[in-house]
BAKEPA-788190 format. One record per atom (N, C-alpha, C, CB): residue in three letters; atom name; x, y, z; residue number from 1. Coordinates in nm, 3 decimals. Glycine has a CB too. Layout:
N
+------+------+---------+---------+---------+-----+
| rest | atom |       X |       Y |       Z |  nr |
+------+------+---------+---------+---------+-----+
|  ala |   CA |       X |       Y |       Z | NUM |
...
+------+------+---------+---------+---------+-----+
% end
This chain:
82
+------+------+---------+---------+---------+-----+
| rest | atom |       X |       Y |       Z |  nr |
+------+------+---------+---------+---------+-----+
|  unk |    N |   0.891 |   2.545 |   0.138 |   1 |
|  unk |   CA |   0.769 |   2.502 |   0.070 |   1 |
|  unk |    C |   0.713 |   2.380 |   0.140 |   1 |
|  unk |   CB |   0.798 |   2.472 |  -0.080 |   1 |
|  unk |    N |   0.585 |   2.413 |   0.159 |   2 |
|  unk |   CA |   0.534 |   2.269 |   0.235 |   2 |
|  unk |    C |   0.485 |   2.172 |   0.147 |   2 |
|  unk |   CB |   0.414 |   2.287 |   0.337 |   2 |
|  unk |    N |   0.531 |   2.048 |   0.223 |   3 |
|  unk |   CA |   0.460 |   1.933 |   0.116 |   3 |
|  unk |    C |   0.340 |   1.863 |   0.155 |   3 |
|  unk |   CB |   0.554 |   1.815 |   0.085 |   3 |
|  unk |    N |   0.238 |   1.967 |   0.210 |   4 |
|  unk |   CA |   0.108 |   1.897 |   0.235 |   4 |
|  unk |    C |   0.038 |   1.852 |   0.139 |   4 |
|  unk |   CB |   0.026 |   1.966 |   0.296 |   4 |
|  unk |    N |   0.033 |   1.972 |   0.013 |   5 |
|  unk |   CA |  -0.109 |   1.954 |  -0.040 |   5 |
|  unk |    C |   0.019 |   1.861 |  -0.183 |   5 |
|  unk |   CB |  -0.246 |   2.152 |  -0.084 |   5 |
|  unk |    N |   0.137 |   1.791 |  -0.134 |   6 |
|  unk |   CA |   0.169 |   1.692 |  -0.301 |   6 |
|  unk |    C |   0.202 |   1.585 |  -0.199 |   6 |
|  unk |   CB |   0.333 |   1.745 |  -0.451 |   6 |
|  unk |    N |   0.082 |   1.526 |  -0.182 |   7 |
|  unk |   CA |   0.073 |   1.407 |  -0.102 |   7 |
|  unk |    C |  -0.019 |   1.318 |  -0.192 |   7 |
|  unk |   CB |   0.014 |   1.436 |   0.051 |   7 |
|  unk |    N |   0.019 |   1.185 |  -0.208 |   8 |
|  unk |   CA |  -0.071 |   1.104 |  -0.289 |   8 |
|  unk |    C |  -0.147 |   1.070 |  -0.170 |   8 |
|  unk |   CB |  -0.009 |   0.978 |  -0.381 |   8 |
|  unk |    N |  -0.315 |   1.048 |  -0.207 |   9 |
|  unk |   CA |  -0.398 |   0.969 |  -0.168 |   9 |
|  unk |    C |  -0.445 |   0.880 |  -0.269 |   9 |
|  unk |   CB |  -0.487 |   1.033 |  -0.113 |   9 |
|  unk |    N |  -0.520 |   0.776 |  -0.185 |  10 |
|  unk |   CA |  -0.614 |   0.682 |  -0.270 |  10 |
|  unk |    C |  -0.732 |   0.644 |  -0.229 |  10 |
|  unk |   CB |  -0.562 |   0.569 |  -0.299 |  10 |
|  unk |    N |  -0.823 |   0.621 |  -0.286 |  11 |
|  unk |   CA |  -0.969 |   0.586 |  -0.240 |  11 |
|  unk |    C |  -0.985 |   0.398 |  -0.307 |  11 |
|  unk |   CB |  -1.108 |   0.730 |  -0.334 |  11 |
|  unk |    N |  -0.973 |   0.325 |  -0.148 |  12 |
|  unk |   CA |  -0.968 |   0.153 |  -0.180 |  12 |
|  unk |    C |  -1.063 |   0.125 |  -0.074 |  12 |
|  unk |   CB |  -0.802 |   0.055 |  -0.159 |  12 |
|  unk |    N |  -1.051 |  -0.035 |  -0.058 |  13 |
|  unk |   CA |  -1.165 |  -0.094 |   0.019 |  13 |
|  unk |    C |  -1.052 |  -0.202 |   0.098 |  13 |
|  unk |   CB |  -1.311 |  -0.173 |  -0.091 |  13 |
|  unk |    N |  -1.085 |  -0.186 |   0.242 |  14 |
|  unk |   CA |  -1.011 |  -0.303 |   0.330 |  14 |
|  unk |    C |  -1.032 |  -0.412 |   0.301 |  14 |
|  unk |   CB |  -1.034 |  -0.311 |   0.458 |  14 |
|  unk |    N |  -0.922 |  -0.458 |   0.218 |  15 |
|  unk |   CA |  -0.967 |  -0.616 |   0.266 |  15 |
|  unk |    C |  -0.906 |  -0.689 |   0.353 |  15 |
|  unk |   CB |  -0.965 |  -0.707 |   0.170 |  15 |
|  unk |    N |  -0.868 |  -0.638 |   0.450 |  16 |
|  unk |   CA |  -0.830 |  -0.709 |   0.588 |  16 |
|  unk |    C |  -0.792 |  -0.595 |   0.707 |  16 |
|  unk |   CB |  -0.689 |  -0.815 |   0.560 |  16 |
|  unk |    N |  -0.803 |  -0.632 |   0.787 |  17 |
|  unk |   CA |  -0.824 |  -0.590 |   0.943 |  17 |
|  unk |    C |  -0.753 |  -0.686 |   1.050 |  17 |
|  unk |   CB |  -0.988 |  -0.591 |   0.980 |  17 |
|  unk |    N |  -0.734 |  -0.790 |   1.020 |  18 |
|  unk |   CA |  -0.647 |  -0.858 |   1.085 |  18 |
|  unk |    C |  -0.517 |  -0.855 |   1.216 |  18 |
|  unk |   CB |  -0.616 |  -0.882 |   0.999 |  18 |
|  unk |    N |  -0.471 |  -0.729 |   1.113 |  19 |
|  unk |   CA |  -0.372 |  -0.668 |   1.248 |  19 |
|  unk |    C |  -0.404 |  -0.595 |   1.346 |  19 |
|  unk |   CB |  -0.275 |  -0.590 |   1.219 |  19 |
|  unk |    N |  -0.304 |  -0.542 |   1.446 |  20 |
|  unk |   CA |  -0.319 |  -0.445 |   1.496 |  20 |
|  unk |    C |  -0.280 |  -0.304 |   1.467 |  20 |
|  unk |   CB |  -0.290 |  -0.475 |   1.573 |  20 |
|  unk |    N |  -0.376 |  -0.226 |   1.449 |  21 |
|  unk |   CA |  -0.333 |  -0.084 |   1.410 |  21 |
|  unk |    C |  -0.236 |  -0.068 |   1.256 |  21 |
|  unk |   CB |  -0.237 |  -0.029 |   1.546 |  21 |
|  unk |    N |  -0.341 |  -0.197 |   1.186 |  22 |
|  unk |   CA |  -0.278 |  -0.222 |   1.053 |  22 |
|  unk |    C |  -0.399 |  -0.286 |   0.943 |  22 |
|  unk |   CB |  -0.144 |  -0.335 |   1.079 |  22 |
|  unk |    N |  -0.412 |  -0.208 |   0.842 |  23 |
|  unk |   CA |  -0.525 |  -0.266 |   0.720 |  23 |
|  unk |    C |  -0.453 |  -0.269 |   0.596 |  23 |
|  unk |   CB |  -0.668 |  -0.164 |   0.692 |  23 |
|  unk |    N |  -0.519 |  -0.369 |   0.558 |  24 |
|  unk |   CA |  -0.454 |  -0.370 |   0.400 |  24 |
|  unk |    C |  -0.593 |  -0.323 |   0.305 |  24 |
|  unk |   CB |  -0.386 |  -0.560 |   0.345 |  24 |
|  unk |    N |  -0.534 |  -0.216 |   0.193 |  25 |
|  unk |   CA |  -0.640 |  -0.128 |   0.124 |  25 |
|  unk |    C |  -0.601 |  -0.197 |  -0.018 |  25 |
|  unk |   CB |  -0.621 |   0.062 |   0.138 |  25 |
|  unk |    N |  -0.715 |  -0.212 |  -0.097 |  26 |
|  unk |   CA |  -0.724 |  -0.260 |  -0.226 |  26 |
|  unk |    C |  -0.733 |  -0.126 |  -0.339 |  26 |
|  unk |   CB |  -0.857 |  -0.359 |  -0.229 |  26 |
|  unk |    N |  -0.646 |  -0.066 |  -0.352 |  27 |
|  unk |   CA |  -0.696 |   0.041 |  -0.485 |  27 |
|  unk |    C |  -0.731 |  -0.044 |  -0.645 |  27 |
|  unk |   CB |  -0.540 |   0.166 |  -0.520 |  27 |
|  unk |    N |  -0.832 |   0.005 |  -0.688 |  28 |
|  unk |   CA |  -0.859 |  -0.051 |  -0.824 |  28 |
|  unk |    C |  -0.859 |   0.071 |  -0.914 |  28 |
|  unk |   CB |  -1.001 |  -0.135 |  -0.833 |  28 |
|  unk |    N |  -0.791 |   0.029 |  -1.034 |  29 |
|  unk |   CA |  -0.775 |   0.184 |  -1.142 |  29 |
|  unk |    C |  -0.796 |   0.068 |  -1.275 |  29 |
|  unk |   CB |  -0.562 |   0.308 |  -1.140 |  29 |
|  unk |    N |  -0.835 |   0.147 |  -1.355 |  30 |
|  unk |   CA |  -0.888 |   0.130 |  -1.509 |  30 |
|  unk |    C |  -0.763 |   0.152 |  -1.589 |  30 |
|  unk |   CB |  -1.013 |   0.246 |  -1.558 |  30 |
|  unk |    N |  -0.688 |   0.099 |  -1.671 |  31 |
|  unk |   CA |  -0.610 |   0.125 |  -1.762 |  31 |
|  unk |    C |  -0.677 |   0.088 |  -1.906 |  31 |
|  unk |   CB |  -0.489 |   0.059 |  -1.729 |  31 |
|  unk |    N |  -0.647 |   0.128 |  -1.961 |  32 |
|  unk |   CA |  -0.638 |   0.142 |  -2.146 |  32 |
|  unk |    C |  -0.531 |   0.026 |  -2.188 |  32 |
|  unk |   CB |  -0.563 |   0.326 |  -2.214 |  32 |
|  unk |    N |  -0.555 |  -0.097 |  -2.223 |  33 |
|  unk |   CA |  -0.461 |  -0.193 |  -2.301 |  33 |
|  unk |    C |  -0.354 |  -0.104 |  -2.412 |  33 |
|  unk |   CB |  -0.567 |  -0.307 |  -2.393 |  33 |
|  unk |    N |  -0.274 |  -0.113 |  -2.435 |  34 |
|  unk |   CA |  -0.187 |  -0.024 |  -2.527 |  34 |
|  unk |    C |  -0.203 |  -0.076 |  -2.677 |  34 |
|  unk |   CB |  -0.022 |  -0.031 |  -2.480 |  34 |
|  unk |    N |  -0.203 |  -0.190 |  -2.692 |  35 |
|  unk |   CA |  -0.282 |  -0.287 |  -2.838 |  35 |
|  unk |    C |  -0.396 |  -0.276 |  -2.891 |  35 |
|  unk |   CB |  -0.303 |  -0.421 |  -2.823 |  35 |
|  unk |    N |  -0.509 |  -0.346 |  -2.797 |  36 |
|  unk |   CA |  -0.625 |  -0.356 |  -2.805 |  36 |
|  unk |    C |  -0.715 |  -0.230 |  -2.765 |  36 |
|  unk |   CB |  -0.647 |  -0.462 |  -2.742 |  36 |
|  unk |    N |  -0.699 |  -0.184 |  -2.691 |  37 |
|  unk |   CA |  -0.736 |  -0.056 |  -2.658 |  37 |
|  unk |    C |  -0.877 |  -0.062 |  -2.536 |  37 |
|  unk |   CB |  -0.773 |   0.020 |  -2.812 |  37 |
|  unk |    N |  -0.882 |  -0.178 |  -2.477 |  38 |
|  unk |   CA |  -0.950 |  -0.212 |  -2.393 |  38 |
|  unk |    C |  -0.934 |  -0.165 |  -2.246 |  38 |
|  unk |   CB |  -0.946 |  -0.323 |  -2.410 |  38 |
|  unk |    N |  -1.049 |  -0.167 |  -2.193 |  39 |
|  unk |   CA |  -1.025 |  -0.097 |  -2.064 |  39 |
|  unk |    C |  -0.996 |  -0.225 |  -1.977 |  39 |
|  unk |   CB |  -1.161 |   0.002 |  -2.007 |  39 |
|  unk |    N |  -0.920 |  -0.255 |  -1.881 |  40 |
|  unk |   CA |  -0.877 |  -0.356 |  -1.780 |  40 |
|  unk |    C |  -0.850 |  -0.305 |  -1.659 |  40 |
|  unk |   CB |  -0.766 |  -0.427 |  -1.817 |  40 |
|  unk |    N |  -0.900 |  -0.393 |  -1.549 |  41 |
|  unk |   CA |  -0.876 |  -0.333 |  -1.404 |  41 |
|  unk |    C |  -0.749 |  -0.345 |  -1.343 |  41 |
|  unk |   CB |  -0.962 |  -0.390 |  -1.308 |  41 |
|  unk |    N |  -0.635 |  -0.279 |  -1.290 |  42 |
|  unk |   CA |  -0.548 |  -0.332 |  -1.222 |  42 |
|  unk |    C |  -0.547 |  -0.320 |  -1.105 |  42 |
|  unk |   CB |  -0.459 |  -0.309 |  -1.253 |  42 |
|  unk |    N |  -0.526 |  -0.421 |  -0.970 |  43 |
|  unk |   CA |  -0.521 |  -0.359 |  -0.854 |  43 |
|  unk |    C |  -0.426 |  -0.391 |  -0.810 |  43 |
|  unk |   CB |  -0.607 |  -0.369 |  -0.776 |  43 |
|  unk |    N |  -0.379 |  -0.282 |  -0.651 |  44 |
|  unk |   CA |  -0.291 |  -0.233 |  -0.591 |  44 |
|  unk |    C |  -0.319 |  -0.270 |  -0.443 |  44 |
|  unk |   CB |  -0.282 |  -0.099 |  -0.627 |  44 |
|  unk |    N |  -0.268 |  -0.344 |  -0.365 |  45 |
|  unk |   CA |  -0.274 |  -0.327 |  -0.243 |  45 |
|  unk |    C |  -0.179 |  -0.253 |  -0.176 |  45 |
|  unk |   CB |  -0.283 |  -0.428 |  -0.198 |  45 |
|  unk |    N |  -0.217 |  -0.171 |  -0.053 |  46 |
|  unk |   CA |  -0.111 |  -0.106 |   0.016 |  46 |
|  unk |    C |  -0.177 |  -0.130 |   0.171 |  46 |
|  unk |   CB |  -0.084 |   0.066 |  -0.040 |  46 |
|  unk |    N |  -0.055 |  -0.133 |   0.232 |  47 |
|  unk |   CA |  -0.078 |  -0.144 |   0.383 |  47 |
|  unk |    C |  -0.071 |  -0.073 |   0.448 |  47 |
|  unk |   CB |  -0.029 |  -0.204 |   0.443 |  47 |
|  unk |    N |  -0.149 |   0.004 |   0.538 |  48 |
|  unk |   CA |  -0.201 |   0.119 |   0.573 |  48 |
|  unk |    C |  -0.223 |   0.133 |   0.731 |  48 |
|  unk |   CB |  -0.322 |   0.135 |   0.497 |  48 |
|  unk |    N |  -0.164 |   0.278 |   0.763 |  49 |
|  unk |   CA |  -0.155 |   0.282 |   0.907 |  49 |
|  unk |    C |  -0.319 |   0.278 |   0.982 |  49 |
|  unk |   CB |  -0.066 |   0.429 |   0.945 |  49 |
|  unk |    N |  -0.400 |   0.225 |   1.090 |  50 |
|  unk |   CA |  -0.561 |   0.272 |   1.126 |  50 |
|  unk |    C |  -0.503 |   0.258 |   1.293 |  50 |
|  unk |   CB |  -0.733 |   0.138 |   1.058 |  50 |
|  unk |    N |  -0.479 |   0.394 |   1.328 |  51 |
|  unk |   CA |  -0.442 |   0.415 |   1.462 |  51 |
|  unk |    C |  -0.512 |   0.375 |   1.558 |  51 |
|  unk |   CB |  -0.427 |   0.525 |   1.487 |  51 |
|  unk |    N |  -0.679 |   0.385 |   1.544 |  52 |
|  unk |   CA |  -0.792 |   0.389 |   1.608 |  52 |
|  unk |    C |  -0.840 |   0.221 |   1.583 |  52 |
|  unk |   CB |  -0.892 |   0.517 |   1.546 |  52 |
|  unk |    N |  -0.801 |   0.182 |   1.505 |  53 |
|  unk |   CA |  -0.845 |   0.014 |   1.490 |  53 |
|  unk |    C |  -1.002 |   0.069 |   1.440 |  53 |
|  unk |   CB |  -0.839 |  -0.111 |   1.675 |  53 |
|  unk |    N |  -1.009 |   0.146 |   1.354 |  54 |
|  unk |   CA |  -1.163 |   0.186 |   1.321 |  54 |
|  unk |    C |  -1.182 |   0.123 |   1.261 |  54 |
|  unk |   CB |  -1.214 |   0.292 |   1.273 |  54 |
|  unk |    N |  -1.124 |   0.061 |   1.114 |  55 |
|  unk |   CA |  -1.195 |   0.000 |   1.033 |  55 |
|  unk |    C |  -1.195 |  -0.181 |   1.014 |  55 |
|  unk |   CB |  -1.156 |   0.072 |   0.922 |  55 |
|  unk |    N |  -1.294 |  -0.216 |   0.918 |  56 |
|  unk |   CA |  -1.324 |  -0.350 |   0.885 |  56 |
|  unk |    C |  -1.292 |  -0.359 |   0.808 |  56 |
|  unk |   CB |  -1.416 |  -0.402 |   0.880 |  56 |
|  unk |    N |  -1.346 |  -0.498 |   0.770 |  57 |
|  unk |   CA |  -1.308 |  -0.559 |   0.626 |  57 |
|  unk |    C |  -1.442 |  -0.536 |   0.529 |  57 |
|  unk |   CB |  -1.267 |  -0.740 |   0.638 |  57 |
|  unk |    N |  -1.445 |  -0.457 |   0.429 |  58 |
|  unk |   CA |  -1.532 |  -0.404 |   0.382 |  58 |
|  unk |    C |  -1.531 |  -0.309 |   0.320 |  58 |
|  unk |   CB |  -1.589 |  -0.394 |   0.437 |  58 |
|  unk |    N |  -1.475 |  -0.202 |   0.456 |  59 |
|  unk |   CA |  -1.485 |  -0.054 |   0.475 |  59 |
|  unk |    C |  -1.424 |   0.034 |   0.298 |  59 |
|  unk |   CB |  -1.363 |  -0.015 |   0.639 |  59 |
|  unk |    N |  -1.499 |   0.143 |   0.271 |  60 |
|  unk |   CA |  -1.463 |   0.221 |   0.202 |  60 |
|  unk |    C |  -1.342 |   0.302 |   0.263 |  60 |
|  unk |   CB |  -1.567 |   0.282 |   0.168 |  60 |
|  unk |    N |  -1.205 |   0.369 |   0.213 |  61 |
|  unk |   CA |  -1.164 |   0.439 |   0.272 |  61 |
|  unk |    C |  -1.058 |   0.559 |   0.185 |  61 |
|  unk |   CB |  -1.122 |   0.358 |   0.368 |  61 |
|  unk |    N |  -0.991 |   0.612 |   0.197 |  62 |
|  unk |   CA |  -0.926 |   0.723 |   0.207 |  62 |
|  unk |    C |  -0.770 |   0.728 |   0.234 |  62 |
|  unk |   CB |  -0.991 |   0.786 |   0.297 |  62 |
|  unk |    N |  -0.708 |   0.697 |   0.217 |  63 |
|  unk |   CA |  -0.567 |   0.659 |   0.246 |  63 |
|  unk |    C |  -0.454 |   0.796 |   0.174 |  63 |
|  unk |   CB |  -0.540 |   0.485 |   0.163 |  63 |
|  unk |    N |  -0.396 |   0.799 |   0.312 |  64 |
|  unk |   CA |  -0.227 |   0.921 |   0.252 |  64 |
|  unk |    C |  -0.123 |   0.857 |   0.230 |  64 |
|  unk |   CB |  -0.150 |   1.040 |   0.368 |  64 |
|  unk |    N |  -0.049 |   0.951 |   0.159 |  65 |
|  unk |   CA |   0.100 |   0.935 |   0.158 |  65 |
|  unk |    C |   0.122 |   0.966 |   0.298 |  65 |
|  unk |   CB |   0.184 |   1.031 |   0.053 |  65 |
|  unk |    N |   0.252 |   0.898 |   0.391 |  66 |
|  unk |   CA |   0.299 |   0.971 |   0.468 |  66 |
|  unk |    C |   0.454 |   0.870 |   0.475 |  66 |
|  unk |   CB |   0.193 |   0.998 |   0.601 |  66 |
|  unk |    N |   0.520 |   0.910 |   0.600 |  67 |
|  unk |   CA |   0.669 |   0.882 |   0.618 |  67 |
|  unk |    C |   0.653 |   0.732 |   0.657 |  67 |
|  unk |   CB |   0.752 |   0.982 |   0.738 |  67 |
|  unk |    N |   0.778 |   0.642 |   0.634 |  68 |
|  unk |   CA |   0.794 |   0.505 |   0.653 |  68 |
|  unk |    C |   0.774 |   0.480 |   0.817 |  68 |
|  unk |   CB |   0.943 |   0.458 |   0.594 |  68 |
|  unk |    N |   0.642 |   0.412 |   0.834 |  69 |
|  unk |   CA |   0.586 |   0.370 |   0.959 |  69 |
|  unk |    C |   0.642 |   0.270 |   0.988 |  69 |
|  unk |   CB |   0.459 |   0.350 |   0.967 |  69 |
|  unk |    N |   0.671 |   0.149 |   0.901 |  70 |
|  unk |   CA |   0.721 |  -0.003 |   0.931 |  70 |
|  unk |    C |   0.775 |  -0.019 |   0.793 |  70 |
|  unk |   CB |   0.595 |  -0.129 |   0.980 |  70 |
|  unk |    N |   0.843 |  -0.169 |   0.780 |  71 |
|  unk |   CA |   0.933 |  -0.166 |   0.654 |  71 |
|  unk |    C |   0.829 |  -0.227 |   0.550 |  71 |
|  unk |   CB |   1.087 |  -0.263 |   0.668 |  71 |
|  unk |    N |   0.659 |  -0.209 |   0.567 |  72 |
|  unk |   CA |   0.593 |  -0.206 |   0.460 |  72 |
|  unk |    C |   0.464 |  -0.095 |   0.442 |  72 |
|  unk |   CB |   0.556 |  -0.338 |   0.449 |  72 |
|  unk |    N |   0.478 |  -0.066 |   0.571 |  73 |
|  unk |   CA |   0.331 |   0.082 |   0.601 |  73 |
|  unk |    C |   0.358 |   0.224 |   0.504 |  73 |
|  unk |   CB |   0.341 |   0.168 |   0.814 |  73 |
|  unk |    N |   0.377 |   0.279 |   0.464 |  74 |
|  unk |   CA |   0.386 |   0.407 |   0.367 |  74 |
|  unk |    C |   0.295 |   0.470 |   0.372 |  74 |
|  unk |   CB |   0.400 |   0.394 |   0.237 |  74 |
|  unk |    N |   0.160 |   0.422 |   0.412 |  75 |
|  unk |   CA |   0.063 |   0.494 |   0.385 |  75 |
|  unk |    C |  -0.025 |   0.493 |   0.560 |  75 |
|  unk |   CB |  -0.018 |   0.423 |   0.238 |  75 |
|  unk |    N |  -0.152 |   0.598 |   0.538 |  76 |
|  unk |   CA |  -0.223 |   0.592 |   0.629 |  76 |
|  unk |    C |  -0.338 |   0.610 |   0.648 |  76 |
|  unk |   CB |  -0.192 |   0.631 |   0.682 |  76 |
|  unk |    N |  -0.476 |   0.554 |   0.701 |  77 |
|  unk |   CA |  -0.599 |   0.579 |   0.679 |  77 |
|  unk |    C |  -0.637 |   0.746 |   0.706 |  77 |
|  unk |   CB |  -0.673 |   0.477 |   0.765 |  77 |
|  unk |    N |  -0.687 |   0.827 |   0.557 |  78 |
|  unk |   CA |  -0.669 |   0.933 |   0.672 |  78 |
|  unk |    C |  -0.855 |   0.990 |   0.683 |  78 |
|  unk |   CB |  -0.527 |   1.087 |   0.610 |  78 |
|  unk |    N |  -0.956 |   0.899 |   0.621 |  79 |
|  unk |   CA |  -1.098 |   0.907 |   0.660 |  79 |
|  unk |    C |  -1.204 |   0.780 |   0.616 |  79 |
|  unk |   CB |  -1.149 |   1.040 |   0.596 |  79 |
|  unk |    N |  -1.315 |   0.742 |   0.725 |  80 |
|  unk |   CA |  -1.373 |   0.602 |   0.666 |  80 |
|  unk |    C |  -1.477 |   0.683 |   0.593 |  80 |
|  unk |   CB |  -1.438 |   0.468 |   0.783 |  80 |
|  unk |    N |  -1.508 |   0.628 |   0.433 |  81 |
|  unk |   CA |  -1.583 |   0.706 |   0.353 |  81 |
|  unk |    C |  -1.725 |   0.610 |   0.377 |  81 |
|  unk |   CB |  -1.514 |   0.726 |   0.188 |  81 |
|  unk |    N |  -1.704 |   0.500 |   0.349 |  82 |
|  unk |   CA |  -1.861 |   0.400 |   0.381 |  82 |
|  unk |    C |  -1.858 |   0.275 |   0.479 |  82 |
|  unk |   CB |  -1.918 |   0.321 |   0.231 |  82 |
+------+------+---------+---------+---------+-----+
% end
């Protein structure tokens, strides 16, 4: 059984470019307070493989699951959306 299509993605925004052939992606998700019942933002950074050095700090993007690149990369740019 292949494990292409149970791959997590996420749709975040670079906020850094700094490295080489390395971005850090901001995911933001909406949760439901469990009390109050309010909606609140939580975010997630993940550090993300960009082979091509394509993106900025800005950039909309697209990010996979894939295999341990470095002892914090997990993930990888896999399209620039804006």
């Amino acid at each position: 059984m292949s494990d292409r299509g149970l791959r997590k993605s996420r749709v975040g925004v670079v906020v850094s470019d700094r490295m080489d052939k390395s971005v850090i992606v901001e995911v933001i998700r909406t949760v439901q307070h469990p009390l109050y019942k309010k909606y609140i933002r939580k975010r997630t950074r993940f550090m993300a493989h960009d082979e091509e050095n394509a993106c900025r700090s800005g950039d909309k993007v697209r990010i996979i699951e894939t295999r341990p690149i470095s002892r914090r990369k997990r993930w990888r740019v896999q399209e620039k959306l804006a």
